[in-house]
Steps between C-alpha positions, in 0.01 A plus 500: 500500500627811667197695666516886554472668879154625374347154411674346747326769787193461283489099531619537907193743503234268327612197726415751798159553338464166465551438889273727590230353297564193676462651807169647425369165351571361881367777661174468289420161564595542844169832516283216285537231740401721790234621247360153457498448862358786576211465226433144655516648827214721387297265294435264798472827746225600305332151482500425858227570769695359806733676724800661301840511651808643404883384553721767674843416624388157495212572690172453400210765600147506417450760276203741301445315178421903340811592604702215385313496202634880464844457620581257246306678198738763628759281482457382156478853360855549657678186295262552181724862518847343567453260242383778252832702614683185432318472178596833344851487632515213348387590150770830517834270614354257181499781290814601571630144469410522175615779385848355684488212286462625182766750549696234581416264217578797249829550674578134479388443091728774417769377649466160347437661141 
């Protein structure tokens, strides 16, 4: 079957779209696994009534359990947003994927009728 320029740009463009989705499905669960550990993180934070410490640089330094407890509430707010960014641009390259692969389909069924 002998494809036009346009479908064949149009399937070159969708396969791009495609990438890209892939990309932001790795990013994602890359921002939920530091989400999870920072939720457990958190969770036995809050529990605790020893000493806290925190890891920096491989060090670790006793540290204010308020202010943990706020740095990584802070820091959960900041991935909740990326993965809401991630989200919607998501949901626009799908849309567009779509509307790829129909075009394509219709170009393809007229060809074959």
């Amino acid at each position: 079957m002998n494809i036009d320029k346009e479908t064949s740009e149009k399937i070159e463009e969708l396969q791009i779209l495609e990438q890209n989705l892939q990309n932001f499905f790795m990013q994602k669960q890359s921002i939920q696994i530091e989400l999870n550990e920072v939720l457990n993180a958190l969770s036995e934070v809050k529990k605790t009534a020893d000493d806290i410490y925190k890891v920096i640089g491989g060090v670790m330094i006793k540290s204010n359990k308020d202010q943990l407890i706020k740095e990584l509430e802070e820091k959960k707010k900041i991935l909740d947003l990326r993965i809401g960014s991630i989200e919607k641009q998501e949901k626009i390259i799908e849309s567009k994927a779509a509307g790829l692969k129909s075009e394509i389909t219709d170009v393809v069924n007229k060809k074959k009728s």
